[in-house]
C-alpha positions in Angstrom: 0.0 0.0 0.0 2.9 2.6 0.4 5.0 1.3 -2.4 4.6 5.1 -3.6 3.4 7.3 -0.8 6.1 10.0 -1.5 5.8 9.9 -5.2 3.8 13.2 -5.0 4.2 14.1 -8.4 1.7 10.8 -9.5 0.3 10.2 -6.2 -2.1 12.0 -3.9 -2.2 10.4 -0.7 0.4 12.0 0.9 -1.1 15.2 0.5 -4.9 13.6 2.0 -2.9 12.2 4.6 -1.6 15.6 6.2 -5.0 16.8 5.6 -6.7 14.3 7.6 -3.8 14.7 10.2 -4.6 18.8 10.3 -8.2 18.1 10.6 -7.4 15.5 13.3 -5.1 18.6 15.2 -7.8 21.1 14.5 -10.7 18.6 16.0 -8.5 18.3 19.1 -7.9 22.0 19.7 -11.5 22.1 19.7 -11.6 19.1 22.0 -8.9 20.7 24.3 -11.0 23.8 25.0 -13.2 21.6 26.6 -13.7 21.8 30.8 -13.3 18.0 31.3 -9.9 18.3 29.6 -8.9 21.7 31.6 -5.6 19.7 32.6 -4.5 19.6 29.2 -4.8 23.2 28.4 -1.5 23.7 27.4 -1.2 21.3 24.4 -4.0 23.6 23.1 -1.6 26.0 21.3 0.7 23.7 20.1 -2.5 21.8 18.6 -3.4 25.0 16.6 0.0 25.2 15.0 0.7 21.6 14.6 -3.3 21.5 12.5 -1.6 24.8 10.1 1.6 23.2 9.8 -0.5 19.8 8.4 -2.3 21.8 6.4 0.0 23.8 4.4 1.9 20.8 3.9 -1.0 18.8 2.2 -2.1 21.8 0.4 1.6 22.2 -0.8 1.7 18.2 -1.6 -1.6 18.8 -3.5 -0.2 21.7 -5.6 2.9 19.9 -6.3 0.7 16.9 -7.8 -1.6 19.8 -9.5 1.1 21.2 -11.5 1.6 18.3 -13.6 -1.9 16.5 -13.7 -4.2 20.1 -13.3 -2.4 22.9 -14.0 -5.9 25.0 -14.0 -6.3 24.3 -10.1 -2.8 24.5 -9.7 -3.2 28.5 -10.7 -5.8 28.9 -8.3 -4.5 27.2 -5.2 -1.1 29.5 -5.6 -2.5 32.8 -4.2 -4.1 30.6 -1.0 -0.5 28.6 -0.7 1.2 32.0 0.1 -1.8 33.4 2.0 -1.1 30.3 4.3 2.1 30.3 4.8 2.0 34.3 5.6 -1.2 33.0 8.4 1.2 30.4 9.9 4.3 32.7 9.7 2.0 35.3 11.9 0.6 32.1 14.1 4.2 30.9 15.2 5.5 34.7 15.4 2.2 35.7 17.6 2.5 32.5 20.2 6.1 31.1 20.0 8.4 34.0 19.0 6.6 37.1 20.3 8.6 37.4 23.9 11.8 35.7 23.0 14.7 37.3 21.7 15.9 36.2 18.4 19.9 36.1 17.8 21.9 35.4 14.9 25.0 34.7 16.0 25.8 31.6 15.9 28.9 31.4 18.0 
């Protein structure tokens, strides 16, 4: 069954995979929010980027297999590919980065 899973130029199911995986995350962060599961509160964040980081993934592994079999979708899924990455950029600058101090030197 996986002979080909990463073959995402002639095969999809990859890309439906981290789909189902980001609507598995986002059901959760729902799930989280929850009283009965006030304990696990914390995980709630890192659900919410975990479910955009499946996401863009399977909608970049669903362009990637667009642009050789539908190149018409593929033109219209482009302008939402960079919306999404912009949205997750913001997301993990907004809740991970905000407060931290960011350094570039290395040594």
């Amino acid at each position: 069954m996986s002979d080909k899973l990463f073959d995402i130029k002639n095969d999809r199911r990859l890309s439906v995979y981290l789909y189902r995986m980001g609507f598995g995350l986002w059901l959760l962060y729902i799930l989280l929010g929850a009283h009965f599961l006030h304990k696990f509160i914390i995980y709630r964040t890192h659900c919410a980027v975990m479910c955009a980081f499946f996401m863009v993934f399977g909608l970049s592994a669903s362009m990637y297999y667009d642009y050789y079999h539908n190149h018409g979708e593929f033109e219209q899924k482009k302008k939402w590919l960079l919306i999404s990455y912009l949205l997750l950029a913001g997301v993990i600058y907004f809740l991970i980065l905000k407060d931290k101090p960011f350094s570039f030197n290395l040594f």
